[in-house]
KEBA-701936 format. One record per residue: x negated, y, z negated of N, C-alpha, C, O, CB in turn. Coordinates in steps of 0.02 Angstrom, whole numbers, plus 50000, padded with zeros to 5 digits. Glycine has a CB too. Example, Ala and Ser with C-alpha at 12.3 -4.5 7.8 and 13.67 -1.06 7.14 Angstrom:
<sites>
493404971649610493854977549610493404983549610492884983449577494354977649548/493584988849646493164994749643493555000249606493305005749598492964997049714/
</sites>
This chain:
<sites>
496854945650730496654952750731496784955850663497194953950621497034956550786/496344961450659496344964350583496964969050585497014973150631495594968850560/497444968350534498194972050529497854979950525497264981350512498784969250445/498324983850537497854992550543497984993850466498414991050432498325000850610/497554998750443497335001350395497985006850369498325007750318496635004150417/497935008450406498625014550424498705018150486498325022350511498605020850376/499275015650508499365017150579499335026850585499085029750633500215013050605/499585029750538499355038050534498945040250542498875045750568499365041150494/498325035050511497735038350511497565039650607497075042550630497115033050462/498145036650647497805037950703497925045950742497665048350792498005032150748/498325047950704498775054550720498395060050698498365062150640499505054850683/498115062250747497815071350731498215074450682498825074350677497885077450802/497605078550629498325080250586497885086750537497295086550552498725071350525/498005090850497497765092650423498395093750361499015093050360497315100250430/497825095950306497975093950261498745099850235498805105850248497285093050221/499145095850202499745100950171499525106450145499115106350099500145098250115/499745112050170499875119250143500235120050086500645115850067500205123250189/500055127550045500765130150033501325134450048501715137050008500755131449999/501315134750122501605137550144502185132750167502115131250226501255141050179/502695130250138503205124650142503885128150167503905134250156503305120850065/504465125450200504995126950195505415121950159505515116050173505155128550249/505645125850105505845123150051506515123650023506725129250007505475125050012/506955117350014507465117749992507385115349938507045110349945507885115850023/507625116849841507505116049793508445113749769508975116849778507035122349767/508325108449741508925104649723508865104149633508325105049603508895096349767/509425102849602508995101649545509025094149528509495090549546509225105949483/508545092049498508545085049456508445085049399507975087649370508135080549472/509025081049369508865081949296508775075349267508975074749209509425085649257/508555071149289507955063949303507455069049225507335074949212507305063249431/507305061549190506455063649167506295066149200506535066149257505915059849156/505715070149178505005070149216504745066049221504795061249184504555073149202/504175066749293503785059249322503395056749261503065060149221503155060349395/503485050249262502975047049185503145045349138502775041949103502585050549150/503935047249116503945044349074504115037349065504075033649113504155047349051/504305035049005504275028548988505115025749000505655027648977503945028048908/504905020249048505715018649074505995015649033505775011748990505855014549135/506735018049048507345013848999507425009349009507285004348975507945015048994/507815009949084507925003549101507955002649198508345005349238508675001349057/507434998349208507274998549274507814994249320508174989349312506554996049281/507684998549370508074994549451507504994249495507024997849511508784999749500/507814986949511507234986349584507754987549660508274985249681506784975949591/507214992949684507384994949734506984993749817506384993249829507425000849711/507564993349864507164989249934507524995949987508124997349994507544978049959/507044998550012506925004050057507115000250120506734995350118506155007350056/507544999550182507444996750234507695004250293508245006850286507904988950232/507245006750343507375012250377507285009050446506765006750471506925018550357/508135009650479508155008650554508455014450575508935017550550508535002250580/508015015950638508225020550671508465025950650509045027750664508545018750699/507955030350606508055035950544508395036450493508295040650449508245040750558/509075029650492509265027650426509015022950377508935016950381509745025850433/508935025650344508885022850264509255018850238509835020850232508955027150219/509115012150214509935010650182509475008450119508925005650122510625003150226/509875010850056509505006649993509844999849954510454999049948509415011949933/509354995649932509824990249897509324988349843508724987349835510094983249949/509994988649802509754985049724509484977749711509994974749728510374984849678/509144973849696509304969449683509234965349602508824966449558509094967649731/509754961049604510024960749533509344955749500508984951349523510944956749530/509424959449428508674954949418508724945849366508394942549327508064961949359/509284945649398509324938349367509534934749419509274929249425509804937249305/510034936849469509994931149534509544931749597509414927149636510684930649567/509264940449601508994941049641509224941949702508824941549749508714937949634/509974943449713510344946149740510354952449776510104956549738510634945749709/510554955549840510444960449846511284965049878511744963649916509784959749886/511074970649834511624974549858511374980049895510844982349873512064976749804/511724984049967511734989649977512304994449931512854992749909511794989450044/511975000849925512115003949888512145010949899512385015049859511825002249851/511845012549966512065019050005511485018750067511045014450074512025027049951/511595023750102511305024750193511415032650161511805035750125511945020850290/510675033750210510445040750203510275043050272509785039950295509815041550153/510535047650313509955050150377509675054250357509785059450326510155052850445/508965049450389508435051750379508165058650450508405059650506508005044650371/507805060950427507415066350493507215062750561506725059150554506595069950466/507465062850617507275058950676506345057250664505885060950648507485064350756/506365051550676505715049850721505645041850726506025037450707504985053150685/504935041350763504765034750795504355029050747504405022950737504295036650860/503975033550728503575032150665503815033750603504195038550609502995035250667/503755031050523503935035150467503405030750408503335024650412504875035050451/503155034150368502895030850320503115032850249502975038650234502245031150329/503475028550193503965030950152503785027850083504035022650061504675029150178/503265031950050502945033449966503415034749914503625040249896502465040049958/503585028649890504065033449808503755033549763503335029149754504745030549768/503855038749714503555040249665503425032749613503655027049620503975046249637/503075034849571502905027449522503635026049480503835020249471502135029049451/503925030749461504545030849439505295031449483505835032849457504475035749399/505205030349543505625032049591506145035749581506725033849590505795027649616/505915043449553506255047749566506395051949615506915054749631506205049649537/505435052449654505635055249714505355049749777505075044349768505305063249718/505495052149828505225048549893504895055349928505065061249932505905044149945/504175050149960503795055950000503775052650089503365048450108502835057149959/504375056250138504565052350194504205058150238504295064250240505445050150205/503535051650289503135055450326503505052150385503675046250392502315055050316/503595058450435503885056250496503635058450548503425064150549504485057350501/503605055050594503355056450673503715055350706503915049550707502855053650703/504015060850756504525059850789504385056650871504885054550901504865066350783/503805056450899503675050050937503095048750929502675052650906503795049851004/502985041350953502055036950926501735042950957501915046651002501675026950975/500955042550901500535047850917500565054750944500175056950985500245045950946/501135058250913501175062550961500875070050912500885075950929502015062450996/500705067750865500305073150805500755077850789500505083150770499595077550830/501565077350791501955082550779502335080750690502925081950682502545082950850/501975078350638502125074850581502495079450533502335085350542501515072050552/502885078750489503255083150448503295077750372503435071750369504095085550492/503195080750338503215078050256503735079150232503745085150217502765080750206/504245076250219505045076750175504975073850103504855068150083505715071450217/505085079050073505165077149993506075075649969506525079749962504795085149943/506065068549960506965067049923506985067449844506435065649822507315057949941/507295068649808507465066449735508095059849767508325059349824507865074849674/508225055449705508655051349711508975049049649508705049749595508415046949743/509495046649657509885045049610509705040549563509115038849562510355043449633/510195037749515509855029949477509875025249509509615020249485510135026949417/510255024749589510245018249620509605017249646509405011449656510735017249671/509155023549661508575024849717508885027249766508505026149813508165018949743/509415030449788509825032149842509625040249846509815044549806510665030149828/509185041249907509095047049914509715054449936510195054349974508645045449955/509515058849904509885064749928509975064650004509565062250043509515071049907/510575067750022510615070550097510225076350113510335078750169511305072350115/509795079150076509405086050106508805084850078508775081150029509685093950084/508095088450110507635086050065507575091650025507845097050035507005083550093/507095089949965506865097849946506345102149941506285107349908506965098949902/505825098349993505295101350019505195097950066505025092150057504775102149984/505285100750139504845099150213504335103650229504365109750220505275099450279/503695099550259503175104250282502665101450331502335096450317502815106650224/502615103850373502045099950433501495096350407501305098250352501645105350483/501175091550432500895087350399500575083850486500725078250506501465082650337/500245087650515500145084250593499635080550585499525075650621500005088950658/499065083350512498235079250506498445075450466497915073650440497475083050478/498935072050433498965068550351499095061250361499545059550399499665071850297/498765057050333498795050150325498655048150242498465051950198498235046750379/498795041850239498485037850160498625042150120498275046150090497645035950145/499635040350120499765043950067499715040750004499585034750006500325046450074/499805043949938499595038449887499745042549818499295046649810498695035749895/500155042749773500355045749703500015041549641500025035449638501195045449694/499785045049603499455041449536499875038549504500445040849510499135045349486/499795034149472500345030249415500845034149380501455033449382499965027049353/500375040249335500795046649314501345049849337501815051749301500495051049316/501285050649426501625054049442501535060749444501985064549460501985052549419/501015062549429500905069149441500275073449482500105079349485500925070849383/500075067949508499715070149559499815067049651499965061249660499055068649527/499725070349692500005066149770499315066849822499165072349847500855071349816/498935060749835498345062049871498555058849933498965054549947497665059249839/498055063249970498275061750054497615061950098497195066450089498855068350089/497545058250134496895060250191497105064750239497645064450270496595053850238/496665069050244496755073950304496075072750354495505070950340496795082650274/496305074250402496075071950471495875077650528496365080550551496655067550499/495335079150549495045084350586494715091050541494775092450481495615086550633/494435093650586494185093850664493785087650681493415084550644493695100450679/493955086150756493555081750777492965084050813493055089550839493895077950809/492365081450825491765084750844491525078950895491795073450899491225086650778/490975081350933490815075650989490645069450967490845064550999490265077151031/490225068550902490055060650869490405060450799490415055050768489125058950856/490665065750775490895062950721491635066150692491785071150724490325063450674/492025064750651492635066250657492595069650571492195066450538493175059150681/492925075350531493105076350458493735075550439494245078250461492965082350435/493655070250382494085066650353493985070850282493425073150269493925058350359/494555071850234494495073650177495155071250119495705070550147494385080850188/495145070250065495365068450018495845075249996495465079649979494825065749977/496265076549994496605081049960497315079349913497735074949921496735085550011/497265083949869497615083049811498225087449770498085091949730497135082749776/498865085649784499205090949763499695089449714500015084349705499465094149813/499715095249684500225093349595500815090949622500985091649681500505101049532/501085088449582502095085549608502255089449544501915090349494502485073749606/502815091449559503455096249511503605087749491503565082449522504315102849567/503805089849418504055085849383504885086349394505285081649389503765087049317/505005091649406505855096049414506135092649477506715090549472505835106349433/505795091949536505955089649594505515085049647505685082949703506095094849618/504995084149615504535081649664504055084649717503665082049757504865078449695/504195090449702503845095249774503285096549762503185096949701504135102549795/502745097649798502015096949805501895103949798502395107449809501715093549873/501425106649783500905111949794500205112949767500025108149733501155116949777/499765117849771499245118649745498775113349791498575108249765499325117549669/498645114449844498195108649877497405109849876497115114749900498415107649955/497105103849842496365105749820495975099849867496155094049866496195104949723/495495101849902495045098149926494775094849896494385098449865494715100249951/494645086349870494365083549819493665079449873493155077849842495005078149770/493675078749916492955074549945493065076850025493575079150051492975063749933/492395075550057492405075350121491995071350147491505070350111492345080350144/491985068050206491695063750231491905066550325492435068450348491985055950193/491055065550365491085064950430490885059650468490295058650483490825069050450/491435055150487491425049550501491325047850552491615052450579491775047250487/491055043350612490725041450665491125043050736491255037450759490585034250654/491285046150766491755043950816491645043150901491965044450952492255048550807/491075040450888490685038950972491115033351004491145027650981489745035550969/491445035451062491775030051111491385025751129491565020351152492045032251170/490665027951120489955019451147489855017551099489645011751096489075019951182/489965021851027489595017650954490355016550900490935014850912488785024650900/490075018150852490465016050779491165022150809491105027150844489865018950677/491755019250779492445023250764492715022450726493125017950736492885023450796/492725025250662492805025150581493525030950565493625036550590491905028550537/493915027250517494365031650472494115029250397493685025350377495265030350486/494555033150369494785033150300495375032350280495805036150302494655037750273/495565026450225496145026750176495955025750125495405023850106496645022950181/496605027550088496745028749998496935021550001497275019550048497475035349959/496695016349940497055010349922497455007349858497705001849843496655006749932/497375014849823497515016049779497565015449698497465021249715497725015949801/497605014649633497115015749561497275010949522497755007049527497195022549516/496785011349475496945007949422497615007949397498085011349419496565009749379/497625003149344498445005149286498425010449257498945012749234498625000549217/497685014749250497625019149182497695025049234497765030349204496825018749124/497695025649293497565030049356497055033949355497065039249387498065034149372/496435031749312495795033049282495355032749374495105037649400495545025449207/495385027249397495005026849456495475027449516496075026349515494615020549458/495075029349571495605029849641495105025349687494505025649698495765039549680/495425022649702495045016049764495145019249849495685022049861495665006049759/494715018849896494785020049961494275016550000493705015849979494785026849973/494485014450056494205011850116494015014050160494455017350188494445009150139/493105014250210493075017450260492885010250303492515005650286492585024050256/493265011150362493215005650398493115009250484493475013450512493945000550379/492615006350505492015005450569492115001850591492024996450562491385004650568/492485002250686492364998550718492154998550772492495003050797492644996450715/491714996050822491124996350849490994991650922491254986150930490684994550792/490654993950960490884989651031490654981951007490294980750959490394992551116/490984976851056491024970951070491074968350985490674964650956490374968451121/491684971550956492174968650899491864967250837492034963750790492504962250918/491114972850854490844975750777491124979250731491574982950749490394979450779/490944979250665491274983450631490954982150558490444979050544492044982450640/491364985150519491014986050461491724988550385492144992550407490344993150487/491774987550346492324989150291491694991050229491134988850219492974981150270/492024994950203491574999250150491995001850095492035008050097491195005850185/492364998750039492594999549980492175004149928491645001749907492704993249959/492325008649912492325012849854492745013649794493335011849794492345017749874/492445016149744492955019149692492855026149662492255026149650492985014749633/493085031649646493095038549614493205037549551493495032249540493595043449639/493025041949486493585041949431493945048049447493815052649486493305041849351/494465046949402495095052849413495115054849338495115051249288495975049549446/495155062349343495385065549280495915066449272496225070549305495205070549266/496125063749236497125064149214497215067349210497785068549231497575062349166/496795074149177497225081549172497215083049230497735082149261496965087849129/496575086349269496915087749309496875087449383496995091249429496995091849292/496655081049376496715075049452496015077049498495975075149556497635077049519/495505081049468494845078749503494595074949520494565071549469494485079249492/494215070849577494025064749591493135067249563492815072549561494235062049684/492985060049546492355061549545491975056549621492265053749667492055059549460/490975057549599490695054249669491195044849716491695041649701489675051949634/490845044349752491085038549791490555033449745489965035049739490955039149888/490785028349717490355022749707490515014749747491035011749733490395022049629/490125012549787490335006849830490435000649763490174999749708489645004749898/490964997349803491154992449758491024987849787490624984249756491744992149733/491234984949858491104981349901491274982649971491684986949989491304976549882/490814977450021490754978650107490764972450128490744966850103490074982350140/490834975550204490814967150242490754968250304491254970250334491494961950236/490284967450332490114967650409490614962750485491024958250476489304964450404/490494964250523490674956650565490344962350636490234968350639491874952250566/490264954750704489814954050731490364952050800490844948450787489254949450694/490274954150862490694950150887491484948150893491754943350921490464946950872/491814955150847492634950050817492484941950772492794936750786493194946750911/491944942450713491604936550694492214934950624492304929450597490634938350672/492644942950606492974939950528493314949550511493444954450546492054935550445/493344948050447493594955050430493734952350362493794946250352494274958650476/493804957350307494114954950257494644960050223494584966150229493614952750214/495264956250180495824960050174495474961150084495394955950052496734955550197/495304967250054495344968649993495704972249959495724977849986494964969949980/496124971949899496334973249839496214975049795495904970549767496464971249823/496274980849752496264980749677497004979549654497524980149686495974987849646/496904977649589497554975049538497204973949484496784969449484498014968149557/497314977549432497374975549359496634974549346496374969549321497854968549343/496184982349373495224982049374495244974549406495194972049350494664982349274/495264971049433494904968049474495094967849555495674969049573494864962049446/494644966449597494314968449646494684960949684494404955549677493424970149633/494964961349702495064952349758494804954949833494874960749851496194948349772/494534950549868494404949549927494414944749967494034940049958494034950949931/494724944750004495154937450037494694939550094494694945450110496214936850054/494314935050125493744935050192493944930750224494054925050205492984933650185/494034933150287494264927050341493644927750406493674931750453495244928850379/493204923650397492764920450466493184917450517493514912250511492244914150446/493124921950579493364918650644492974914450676493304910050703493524922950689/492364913950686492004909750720491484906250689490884906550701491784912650768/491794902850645491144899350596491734891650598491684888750544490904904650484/492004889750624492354883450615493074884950567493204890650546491784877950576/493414880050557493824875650483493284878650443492674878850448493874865050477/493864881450387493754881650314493214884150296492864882150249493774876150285/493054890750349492574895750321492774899350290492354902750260492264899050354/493404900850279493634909350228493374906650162493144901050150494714912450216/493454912350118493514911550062493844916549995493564921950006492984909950059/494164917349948494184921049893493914923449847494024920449795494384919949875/493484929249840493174931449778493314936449743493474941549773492654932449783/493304936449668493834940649640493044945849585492504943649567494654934349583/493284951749576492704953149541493034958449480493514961949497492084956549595/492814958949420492894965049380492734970849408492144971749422492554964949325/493174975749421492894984049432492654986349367492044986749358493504989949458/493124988149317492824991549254492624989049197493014988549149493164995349232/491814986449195491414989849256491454983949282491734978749265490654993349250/490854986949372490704982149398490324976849373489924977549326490524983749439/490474969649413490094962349385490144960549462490314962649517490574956049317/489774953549417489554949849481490274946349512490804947349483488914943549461/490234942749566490754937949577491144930849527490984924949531490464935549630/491634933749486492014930649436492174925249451492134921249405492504933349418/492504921649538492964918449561492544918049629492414923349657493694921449555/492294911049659492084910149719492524905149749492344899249756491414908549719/493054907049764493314900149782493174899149868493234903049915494224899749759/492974892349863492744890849950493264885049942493594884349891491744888049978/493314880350005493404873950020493264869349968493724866349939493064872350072/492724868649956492644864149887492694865249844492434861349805492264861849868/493254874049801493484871349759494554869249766494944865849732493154876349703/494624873849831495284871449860495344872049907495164877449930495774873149844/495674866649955495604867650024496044872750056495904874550114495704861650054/496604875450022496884881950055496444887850042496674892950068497604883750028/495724888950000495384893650014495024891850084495204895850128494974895249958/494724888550099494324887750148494674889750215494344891250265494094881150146/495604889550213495824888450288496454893950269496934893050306496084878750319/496564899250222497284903250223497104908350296496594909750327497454908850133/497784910050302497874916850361498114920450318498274919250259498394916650433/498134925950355498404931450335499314932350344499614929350389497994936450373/499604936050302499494941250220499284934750188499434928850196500364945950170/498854938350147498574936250093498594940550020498304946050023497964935050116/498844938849963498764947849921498904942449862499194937049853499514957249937/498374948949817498604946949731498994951149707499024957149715498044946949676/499414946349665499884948749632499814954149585499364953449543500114944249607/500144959349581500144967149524499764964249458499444968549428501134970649493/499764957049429499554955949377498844955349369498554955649315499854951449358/498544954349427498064950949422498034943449420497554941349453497844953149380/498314939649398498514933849372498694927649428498714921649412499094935749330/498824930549505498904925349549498824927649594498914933649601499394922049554/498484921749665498474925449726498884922349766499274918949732497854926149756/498994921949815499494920449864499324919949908499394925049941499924923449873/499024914549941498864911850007499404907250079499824902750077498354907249980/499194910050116499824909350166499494902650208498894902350218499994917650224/499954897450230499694890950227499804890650315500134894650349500134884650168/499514885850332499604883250415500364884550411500544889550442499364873750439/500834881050378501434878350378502054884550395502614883650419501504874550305/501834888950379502154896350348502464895450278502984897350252502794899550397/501934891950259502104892950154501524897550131501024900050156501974883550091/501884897450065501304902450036501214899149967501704897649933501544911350030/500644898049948500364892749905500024898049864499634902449882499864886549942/500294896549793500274902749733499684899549693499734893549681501094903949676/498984903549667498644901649654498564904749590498654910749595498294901349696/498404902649522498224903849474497604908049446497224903249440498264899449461/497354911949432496744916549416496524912849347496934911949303496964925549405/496054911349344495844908149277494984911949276494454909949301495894897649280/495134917849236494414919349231493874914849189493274915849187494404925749205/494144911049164493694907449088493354902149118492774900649107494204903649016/493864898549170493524892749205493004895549280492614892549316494234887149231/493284903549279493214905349372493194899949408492734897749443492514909249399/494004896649391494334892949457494874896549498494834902449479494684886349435/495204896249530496004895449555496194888749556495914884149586496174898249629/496764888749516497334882449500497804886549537497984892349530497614880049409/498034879349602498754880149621499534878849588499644872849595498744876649668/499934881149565500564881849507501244881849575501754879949546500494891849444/501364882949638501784883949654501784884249737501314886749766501924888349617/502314881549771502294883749846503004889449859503484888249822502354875649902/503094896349917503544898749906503604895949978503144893750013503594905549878/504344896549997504524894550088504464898050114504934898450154505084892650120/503914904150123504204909150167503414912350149502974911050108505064913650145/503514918050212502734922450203502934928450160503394932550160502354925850287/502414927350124502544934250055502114941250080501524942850090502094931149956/502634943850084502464951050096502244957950082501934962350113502704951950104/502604956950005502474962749954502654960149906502914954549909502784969249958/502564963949840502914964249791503344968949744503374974549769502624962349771/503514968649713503904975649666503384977549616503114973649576504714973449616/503264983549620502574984549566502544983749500502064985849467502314990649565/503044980749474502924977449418502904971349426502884967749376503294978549373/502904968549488502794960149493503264956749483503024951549459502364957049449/504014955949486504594954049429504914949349512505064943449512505254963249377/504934954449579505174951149642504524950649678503994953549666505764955249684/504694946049730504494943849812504874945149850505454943349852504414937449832/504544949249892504794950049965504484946050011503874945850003504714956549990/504754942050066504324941150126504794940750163505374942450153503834935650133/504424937150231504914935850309505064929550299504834925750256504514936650394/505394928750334505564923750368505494921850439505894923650481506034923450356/504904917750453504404916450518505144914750578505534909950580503694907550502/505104919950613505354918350693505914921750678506284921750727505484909950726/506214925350622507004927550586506464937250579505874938150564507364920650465/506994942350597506964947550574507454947550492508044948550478507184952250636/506984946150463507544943350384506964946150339506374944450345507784932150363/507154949250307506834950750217507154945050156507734945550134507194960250184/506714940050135507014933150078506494937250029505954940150032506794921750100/507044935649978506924940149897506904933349875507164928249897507604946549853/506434935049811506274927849754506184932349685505994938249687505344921849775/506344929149629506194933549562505444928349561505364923049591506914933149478/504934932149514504344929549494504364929649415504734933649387503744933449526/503984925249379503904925049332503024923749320502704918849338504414920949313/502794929349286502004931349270501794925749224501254922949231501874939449230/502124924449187502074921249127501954913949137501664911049091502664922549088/502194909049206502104901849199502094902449272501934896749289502674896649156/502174906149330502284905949403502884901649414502814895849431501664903149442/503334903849406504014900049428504304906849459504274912849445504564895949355/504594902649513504844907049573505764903549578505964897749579504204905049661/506064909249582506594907649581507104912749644507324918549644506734907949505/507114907549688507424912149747507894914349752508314912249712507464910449795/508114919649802508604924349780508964925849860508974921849906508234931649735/509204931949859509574934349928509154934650007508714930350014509814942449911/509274939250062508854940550098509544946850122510154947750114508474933750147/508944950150157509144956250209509114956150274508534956150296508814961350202/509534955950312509304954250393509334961450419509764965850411509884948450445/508604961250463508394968250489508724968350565508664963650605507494969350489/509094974950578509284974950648508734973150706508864970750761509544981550661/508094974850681507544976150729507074975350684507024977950629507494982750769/506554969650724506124966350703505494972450669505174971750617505954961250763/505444977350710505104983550690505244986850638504844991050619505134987650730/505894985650601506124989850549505604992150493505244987750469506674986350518/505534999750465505234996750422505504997250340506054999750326504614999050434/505134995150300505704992750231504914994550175504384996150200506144980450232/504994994150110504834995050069505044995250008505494999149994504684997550081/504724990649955505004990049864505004993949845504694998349876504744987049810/505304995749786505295003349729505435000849682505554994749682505795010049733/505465005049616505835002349574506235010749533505935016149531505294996449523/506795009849511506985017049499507195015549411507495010749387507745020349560/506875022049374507145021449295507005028749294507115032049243506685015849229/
</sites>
């Protein structure tokens, strides 16, 4: 089954006001953007409204806790740090679907260890696909409703971040879209998937799904004005139909190019495949990898994801390995360089750690990466009280 897009987007909701209740703390952090001194990688893990943060060390790969924060009750939470992890943007729902959502803005320390108070809360009941520019100075969100008998409004909105504290305001409508929502036909959302390095483009997904396990995925891209965070039109980058519950495909941007990992359910063995493409600009298909040119394209599961560099993909094997694949635009092959023991999950957005599970273990296993030759060098793990927990990388400078 296709992993959800964003489980928020299922929550009735609109877009942030400025009408906030606001607690203002000071931080005397840079401002968002600038150029880091010296970075920490940071691992978000939130059970049961606590927070706990941990460092981990960037030569053994080690992990330390380093403080517990309570967080605002709820059931649900989805938890955005800034590109510089100075602030955190913690969306909470205090039970599944219940459209009662609140937006908490934290500043945090140099560990990544959030404040005990926030310094901006504000209802947030329509808001999904949250998503901050590289800069840091802009915070886009989908907003959600009114809903209408066939079709539902979805919109893009955009609001400045205080450099001083992180707190949002000024909310500008940047796109709208009315998307399908017939219980006999198509039932479509929208997410943010978020930009280039230059935060020049903003990437988003509208994904359709449709009786007897039709559906449809529809990739776009905007440009973004750095000054002052206008989106421009939708241009399709790529789509993908399926028929029946016939496939789905998981896509990526990283580093202007476009990966798309396609998995066919009912076409036999070693129908998927990998194709990688230039966004800026668009080109044709760079990278076709099928079965004949490696047999873990033809047969990976899912997660599947390329690495922040561009430079490798990561295919998840029968075995529960994950078999590290090389990007070679010159040859448009993939060369395999590496196997990791474990399913890879995320990464740290500079690419430096691995996160994944550990199959049948509620466990987070850390690995350091190296961009430069793919050598993986394993490191600590985190054991989650509850398999549901949820957790997330940062990095704080």
């Amino acid at each position: 089954m296709r992993r959800p897009l964003c489980l928020v987007l299922l929550i009735p909701s609109f877009a942030l006001s400025q009408n906030v209740a606001s607690i203002v703390r000071g931080n005397q952090s840079p401002p968002a953007g600038s150029p880091p001194s010296s970075t920490v990688q940071v691992l978000y893990v939130v059970d049961n409204s606590v927070l706990t943060t941990y460092n981990v060390d960037p030569l053994t790969f080690q992990v330390t806790a380093v403080g517990t924060t309570t967080m605002p009750a709820a059931k649900y939470v989805d938890l955005i740090p800034s590109p510089n992890g100075q602030f955190i943007y913690y969306l909470a729902n205090p039970t599944y679907y219940s459209g009662h959502q609140r937006l908490y803005v934290f500043d945090t320390d140099a560990t990544g260890v959030p404040g005990s108070t926030p310094v901006q809360a504000t209802n947030a009941n329509q808001l999904g696909g949250l998503a901050v520019n590289p800069a840091g100075t802009f915070f886009y969100s989908v907003a959600i409703g009114p809903a209408g008998p066939q079709t539902t409004n979805y919109s893009i909105v955009r609001n400045v971040i205080s450099p001083v504290n992180g707190s949002l305001s000024q909310p500008v409508t940047e796109a709208t879209y009315a998307l399908d929502n017939d219980p006999s036909g198509n039932d479509c959302n929208l997410d943010i998937l978020g930009f280039n390095p230059a935060g020049t483009t903003l990437y988003d997904e509208i994904f359709c799904s449709g009786p007897h396990g039709s559906g449809s995925e529809t990739f776009n891209q905007r440009t973004v004005d750095s000054q002052t965070g206008a989106l421009g039109p939708d241009e399709q980058v790529y789509s993908f139909g399926m028929y029946a519950g016939s496939g789905y495909a998981e896509v990526q941007f990283e580093n202007n190019l476009l990966f798309a990992f396609n998995l066919f359910l009912n076409q036999g063995p070693n129908a998927n495949n990998v194709q990688i493409y230039q966004t800026q600009p668009l080109s044709a298909a760079l990278v076709n990898c099928t079965v004949s040119m490696l047999a873990i394209c033809g047969d990976f599961g899912t997660p599947a994801y390329a690495h922040p560099s561009g430079k490798y993909v990561f295919l998840q094997d029968t075995n529960d390995l994950t078999d590290i694949l090389q990007v070679d635009l010159t040859t448009q092959r993939l060369n395999q360089v590496n196997t990791i023991p474990e399913n890879v999950e995320r990464f740290s957005p500079d690419g430096s750690v691995i996160y994944g599970d550990n199959p049948g273990f509620s466990e987070i296993r850390i690995a350091g990466f190296n961009a430069a030759n793919g050598e993986v060098k394993l490191g600590g793990s985190v054991l989650l009280p509850h398999v549901v927990d949820y957790w997330i990388p940062a990095e704080r400078y």
